[in-house]
PyMOL commands that place a pseudoatom at each C-alpha (Angstrom):
pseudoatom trace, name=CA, resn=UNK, resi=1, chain=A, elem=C, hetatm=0, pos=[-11.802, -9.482, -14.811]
pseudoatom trace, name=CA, resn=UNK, resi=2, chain=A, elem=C, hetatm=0, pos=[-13.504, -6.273, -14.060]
pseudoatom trace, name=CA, resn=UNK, resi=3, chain=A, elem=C, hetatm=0, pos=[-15.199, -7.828, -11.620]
pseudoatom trace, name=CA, resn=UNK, resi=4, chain=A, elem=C, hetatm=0, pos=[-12.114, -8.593, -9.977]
pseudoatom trace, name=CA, resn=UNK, resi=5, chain=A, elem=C, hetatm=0, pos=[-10.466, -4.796, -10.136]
pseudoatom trace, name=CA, resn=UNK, resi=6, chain=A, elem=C, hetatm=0, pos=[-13.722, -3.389, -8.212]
pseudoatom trace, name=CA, resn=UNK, resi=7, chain=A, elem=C, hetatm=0, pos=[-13.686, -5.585, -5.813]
pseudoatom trace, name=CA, resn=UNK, resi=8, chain=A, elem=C, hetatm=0, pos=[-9.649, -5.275, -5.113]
pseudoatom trace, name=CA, resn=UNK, resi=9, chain=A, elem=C, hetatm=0, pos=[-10.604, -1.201, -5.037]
pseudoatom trace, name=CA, resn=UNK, resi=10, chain=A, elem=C, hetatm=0, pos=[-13.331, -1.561, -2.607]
pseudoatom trace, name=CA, resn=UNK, resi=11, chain=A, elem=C, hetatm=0, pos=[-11.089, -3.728, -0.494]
pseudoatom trace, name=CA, resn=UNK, resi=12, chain=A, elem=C, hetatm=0, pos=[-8.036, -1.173, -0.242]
pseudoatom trace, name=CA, resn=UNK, resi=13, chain=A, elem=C, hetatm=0, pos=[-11.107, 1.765, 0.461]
pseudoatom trace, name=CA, resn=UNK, resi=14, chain=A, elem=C, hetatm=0, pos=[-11.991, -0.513, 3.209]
pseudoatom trace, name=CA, resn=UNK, resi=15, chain=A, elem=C, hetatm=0, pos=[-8.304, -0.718, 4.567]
pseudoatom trace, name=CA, resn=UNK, resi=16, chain=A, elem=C, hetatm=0, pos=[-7.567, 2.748, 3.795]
pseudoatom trace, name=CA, resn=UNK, resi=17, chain=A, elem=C, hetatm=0, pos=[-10.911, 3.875, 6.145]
pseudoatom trace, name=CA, resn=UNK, resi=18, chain=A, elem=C, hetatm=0, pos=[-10.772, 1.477, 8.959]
pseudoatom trace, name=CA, resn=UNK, resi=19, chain=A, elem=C, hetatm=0, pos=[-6.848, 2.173, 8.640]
pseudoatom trace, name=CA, resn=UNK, resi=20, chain=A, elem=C, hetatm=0, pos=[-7.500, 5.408, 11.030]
pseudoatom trace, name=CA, resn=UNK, resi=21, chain=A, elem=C, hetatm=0, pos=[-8.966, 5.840, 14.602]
pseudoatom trace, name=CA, resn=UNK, resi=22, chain=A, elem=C, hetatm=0, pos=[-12.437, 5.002, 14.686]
pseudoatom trace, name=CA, resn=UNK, resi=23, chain=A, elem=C, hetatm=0, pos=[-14.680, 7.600, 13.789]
pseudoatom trace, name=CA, resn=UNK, resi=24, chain=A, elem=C, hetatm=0, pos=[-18.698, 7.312, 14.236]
pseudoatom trace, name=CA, resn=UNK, resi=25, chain=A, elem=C, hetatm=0, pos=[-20.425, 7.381, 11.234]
pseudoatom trace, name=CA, resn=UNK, resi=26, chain=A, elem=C, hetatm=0, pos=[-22.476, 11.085, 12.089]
pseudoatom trace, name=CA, resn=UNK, resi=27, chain=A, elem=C, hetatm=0, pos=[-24.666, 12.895, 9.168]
pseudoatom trace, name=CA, resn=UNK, resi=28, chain=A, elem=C, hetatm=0, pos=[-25.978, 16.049, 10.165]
pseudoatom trace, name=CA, resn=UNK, resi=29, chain=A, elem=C, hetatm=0, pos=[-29.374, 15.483, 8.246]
pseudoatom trace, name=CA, resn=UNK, resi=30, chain=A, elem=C, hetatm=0, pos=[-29.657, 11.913, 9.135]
pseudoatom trace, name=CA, resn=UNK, resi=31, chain=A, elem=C, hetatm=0, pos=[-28.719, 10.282, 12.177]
pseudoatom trace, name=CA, resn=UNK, resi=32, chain=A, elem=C, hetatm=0, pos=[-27.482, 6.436, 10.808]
pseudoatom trace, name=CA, resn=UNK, resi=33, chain=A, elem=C, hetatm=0, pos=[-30.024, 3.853, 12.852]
pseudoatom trace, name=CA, resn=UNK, resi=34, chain=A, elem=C, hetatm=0, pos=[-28.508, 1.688, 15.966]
pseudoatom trace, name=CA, resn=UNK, resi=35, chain=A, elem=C, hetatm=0, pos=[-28.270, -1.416, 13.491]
pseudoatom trace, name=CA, resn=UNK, resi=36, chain=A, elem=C, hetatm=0, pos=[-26.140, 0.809, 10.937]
pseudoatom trace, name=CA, resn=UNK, resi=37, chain=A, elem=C, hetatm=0, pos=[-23.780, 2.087, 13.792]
pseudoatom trace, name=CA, resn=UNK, resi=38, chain=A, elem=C, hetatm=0, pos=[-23.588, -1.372, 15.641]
pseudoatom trace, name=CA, resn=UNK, resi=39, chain=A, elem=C, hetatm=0, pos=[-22.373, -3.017, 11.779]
pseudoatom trace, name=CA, resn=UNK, resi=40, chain=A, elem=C, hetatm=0, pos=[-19.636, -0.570, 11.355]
pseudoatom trace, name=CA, resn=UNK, resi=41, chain=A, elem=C, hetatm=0, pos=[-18.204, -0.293, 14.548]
pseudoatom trace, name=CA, resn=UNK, resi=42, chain=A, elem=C, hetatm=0, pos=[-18.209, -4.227, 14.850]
pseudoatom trace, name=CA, resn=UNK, resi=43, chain=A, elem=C, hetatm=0, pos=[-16.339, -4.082, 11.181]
pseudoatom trace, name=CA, resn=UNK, resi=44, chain=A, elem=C, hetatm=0, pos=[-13.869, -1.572, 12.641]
pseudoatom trace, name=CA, resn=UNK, resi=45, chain=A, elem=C, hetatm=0, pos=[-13.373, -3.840, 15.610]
pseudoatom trace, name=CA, resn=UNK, resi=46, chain=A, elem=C, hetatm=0, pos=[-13.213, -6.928, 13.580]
pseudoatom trace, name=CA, resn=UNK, resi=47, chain=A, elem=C, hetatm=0, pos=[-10.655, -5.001, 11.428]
pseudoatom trace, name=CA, resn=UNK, resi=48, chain=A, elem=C, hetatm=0, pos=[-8.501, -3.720, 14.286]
pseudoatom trace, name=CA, resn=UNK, resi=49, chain=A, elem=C, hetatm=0, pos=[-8.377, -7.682, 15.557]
pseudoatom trace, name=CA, resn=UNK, resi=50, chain=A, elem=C, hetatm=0, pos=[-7.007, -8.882, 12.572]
pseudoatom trace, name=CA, resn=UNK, resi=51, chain=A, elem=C, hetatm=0, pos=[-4.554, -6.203, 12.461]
pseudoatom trace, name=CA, resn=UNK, resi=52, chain=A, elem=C, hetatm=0, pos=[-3.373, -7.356, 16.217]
pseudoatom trace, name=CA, resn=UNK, resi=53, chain=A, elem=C, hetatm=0, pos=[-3.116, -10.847, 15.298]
pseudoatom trace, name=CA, resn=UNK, resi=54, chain=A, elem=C, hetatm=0, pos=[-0.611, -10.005, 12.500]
pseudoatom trace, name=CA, resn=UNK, resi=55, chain=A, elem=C, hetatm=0, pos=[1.353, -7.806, 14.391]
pseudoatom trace, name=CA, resn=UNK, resi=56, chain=A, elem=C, hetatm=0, pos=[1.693, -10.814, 16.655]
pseudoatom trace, name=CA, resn=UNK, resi=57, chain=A, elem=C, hetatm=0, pos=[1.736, -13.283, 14.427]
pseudoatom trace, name=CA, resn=UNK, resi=58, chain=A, elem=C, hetatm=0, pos=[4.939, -11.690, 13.441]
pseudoatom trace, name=CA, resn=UNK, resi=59, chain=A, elem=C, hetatm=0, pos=[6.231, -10.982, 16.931]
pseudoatom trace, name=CA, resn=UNK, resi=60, chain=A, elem=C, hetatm=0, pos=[6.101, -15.054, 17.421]
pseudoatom trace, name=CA, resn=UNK, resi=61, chain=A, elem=C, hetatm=0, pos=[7.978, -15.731, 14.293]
pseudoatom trace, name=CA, resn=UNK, resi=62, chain=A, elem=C, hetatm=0, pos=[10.409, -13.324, 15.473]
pseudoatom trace, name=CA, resn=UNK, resi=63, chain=A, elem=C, hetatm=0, pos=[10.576, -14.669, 18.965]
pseudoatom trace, name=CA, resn=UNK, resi=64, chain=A, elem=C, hetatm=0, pos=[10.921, -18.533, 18.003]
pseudoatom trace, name=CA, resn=UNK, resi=65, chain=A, elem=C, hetatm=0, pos=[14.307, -18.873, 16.504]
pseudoatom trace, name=CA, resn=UNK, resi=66, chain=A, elem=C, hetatm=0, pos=[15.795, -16.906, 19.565]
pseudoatom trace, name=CA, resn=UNK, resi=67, chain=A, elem=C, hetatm=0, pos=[13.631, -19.872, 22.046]
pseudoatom trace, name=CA, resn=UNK, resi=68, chain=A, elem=C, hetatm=0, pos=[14.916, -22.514, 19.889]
pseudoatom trace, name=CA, resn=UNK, resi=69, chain=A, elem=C, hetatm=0, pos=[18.959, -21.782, 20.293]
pseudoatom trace, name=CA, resn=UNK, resi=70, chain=A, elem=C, hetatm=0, pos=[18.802, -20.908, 24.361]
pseudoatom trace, name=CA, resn=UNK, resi=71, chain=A, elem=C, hetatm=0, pos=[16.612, -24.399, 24.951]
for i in range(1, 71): cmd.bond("trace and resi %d" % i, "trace and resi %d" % (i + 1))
show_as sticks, trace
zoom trace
């Protein structure tokens, strides 16, 4: 069960930090490598998609009944 409350944290500190505009991932007294910034900007990307397909995931649903009663 514990188990199961860290990882539920983790996930809403993901969604809370990928929630805002993309932001590089800069340290002043160490630069993250390529392979480091190429991971978390793919994450935020992959994030950002699945926040898109909701959004019209949701725009469909809303559009379908209205299709379904002019056809």
């Amino acid at each position: 069960m514990a188990y199961a409350i860290s990882a539920e944290a983790i996930r809403d500190r993901y969604q809370a930090f990928f929630a805002n505009a993309f932001m590089p991932a800069i340290r002043q007294e160490q630069m993250p490598g390529a392979e480091e910034r190429a991971a978390y900007a793919a994450e935020f990307a992959a994030y950002q998609l699945g926040q898109i397909n909701e959004k019209l995931g949701r725009l469909v649903e809303l559009m379908e009944p209205g299709a379904a009663r002019r056809g």
